[in-house]
N, C-alpha and C positions, 0 to 999 in steps of 0.2 A: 846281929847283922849290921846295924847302923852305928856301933861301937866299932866292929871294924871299920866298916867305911870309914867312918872319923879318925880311928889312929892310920887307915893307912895315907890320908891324903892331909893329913895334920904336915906331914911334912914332906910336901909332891917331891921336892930335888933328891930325897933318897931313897934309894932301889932296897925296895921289901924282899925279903926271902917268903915265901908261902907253902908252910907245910900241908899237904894232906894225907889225911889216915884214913882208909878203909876200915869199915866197921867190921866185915864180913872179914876180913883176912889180919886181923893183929899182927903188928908187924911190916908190913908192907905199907910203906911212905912213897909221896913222893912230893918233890920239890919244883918251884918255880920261882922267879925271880919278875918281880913284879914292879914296872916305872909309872907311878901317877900320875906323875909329869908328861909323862908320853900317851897315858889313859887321858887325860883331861882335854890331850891337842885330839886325840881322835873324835870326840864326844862333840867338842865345839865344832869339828870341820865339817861332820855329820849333820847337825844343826845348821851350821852355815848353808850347806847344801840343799835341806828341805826347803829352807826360807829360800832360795833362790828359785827351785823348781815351782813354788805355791805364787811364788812372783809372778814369775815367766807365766805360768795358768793360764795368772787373774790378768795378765798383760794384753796378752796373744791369742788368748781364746774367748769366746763368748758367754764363758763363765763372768766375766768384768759387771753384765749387765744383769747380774742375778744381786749384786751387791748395792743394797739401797742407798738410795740417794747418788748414785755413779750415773754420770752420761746426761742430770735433769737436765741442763743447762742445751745441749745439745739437740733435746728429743721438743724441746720448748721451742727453740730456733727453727728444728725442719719442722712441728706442725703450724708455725707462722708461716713460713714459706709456703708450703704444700694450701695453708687459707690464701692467700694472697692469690695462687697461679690460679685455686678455684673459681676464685675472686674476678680472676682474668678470664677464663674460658667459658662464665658465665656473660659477661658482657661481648665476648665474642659470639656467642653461641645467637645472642638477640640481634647484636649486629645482623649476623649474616642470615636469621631469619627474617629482618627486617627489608634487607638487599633481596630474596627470595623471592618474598611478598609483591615488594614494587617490581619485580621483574616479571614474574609470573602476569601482575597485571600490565604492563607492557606490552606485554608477547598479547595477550588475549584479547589487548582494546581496552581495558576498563581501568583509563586511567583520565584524570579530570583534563577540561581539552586548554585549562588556561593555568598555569603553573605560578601560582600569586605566592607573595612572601605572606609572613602568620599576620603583620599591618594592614596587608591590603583585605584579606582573607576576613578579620575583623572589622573592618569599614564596610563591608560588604554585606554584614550580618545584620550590620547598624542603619545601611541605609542603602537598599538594592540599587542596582543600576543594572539599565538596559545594555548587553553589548553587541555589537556585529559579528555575525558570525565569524571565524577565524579566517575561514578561507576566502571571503570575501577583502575581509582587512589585508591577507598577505599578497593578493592581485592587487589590490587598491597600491600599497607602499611597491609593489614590483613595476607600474606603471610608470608612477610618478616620479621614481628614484630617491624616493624617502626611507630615511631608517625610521623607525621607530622607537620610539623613548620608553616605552615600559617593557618591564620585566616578563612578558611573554616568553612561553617556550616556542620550541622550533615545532610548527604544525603540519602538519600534512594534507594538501599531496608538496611536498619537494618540490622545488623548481630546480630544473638543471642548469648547467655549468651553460650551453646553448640558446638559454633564454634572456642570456644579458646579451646585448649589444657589447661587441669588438671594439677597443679605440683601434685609432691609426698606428700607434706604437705595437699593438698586437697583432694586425693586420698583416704586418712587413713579413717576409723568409724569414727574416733573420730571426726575427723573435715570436713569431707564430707558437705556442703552446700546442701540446699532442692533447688531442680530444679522444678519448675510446670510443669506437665504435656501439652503440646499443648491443644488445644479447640477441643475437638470432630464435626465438622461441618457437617452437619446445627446443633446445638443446640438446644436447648428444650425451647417452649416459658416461659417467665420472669413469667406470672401469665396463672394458666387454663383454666381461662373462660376469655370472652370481644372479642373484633373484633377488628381488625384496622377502625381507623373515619379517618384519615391521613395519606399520605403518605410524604416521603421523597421528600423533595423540597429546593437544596441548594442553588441554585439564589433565591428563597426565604426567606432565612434567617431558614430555617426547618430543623435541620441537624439530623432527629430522625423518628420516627411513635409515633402514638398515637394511645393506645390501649382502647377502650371506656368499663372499669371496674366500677363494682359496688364497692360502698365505704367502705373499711375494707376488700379488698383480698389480702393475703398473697405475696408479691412482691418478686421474689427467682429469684439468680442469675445464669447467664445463663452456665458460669462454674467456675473452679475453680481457685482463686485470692485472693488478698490483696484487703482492702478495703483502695483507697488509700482519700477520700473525702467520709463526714458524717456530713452536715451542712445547714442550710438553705441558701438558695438563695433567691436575690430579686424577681427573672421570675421565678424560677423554685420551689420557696418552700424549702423544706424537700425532698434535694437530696442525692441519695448518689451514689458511683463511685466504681468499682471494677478493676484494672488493673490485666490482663491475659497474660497467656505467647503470644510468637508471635510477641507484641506489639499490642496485642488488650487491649480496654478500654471501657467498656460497662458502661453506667449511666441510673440511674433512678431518674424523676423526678416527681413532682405535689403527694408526698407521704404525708400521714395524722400522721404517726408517724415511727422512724427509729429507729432498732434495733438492728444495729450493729455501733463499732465507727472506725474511723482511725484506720488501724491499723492491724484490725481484720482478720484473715485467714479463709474464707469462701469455702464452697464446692458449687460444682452445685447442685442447686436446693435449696438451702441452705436459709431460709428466710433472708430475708435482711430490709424489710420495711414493715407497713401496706399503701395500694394504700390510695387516699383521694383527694385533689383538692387545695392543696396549693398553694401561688406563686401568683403574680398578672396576669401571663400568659396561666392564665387555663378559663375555661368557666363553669367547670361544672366535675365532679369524673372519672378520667382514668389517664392512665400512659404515660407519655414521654419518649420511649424508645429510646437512641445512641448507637451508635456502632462505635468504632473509631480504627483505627488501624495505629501504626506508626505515629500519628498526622493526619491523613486524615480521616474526616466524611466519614463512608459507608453506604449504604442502608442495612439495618435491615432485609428488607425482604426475601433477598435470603440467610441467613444465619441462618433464625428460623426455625420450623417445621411450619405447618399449618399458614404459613403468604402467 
């Protein structure tokens, strides 16, 4: 067999005659005519063709990543990345439990009543001093028309916008400033109809009621303010905020659509939102009602009518 092979491709440009003989029938031949040259181009095209298919495979398919050492460079890269963003979402993660923490205490009172830098905080360990209490100090500086040079936070109770004296340039028509009216208390409920499903729970994390409203009631603010916040939230949706004289700040959340912006000067009663169930912190169509005053969550309910 391989003696053929050889004489027939010994010389591919000449066309072989190829006899065969049946064993079985003596006599009966037959003939063909045989080009190696034209054998050899089929044999290579055929070959050509595997190599290209085994190509395209390994190219295009996710066979590529069964072949070692293909893609390290690649898979090295995205788990740098992939440490990095964890890298990130770990210091976010503390961040915003951090914000949490001082907020929750915030809300509940129990936060220190003199906001010192880590210097004063340290001298203070080294060598105590006697202070006045705060609200004595911030009537003392409101009398005498004094600021005050240390680093103190802003303490409570608030004095109002009412408690300074007028110049004469303020005095005049021309340039008189609009003063809000105080909050009539208790207040007129936010929407007519629905029930409280929730109460106020601030070791809970609940710093509001929840008013169980059918979807599309008119949302109206409980008096008359600035709308100081008009924007979606991730928990709360389609919220929006009205800040009131006093240092009250009354918010509505879990709204289906909002119709006033930043900004806007609202009256009581005044529509502000349609109710709906936005927010990933809803269950189901009612309102998230707060009430905050001076920075501190109130309960809602001794401040409405029929709550």
């Amino acid at each position: 067999m391989w003696s053929f092979l050889a004489r027939l491709f010994r010389r591919p440009g000449v066309t072989h005659t190829v006899i065969v003989l049946d064993a079985e029938e003596v006599g009966r031949t037959h003939r063909y005519s045989v080009h190696p040259k034209r054998i050899l181009v089929a044999w290579g095209s055929s070959l050509l063709l595997i190599a290209l298919a085994a190509a395209a495979l390994v190219a295009f398919t996710p066979l590529r990543t069964h072949i070692p050492g293909y893609g390290t460079k690649q898979l090295e890269q995205s788990a740098r990345l992939n440490a990095i963003r964890v890298d990130a979402l770990q210091d976010s993660v503390a961040v915003q439990r951090q914000y949490i923490k001082r907020l929750q205490q915030l809300v509940t009172g129990q936060v220190d009543s003199l906001a010192r830098s880590p210097v004063q905080r340290t001298a203070s360990t080294q060598q105590p001093v006697e202070r006045e209490p705060a609200s004595r100090r911030l009537r003392a500086a409101a009398d005498q028309g004094e600021e005050s040079d240390r680093g103190d936070a802003h303490q409570q109770p608030a004095l109002s916008a009412s408690s300074f004296p007028a110049t004469d340039e303020a005095q005049t028509d021309a340039s008189r400033s609009y003063v809000m009216p105080s909050l009539s208390l208790p207040v007129k409920s936010p929407v007519t109809t629905g029930f409280p499903t929730r109460s106020f729970d601030a070791s809970d994390g609940h710093f509001g009621v929840d008013i169980a409203v059918s979807e599309g009631t008119y949302v109206r603010a409980v008096g008359e303010g600035y709308v100081v916040l008009s924007d979606w939230t991730q928990g709360g949706g389609y919220t929006i905020a009205v800040q009131h004289s006093d240092g009250y700040l009354s918010v509505y959340k879990h709204n289906k659509r909002l119709l006033k912006q930043t900004g806007d000067r609202v009256q009581a009663q005044e529509a502000l939102a349609v109710s709906g169930s936005s927010g990933e912190m809803t269950t189901g169509p009612h309102l998230h009602f707060e009430l905050w005053q001076n920075g501190l969550a109130q309960d809602p309910r001794p401040y409405v009518t029929g709550w």
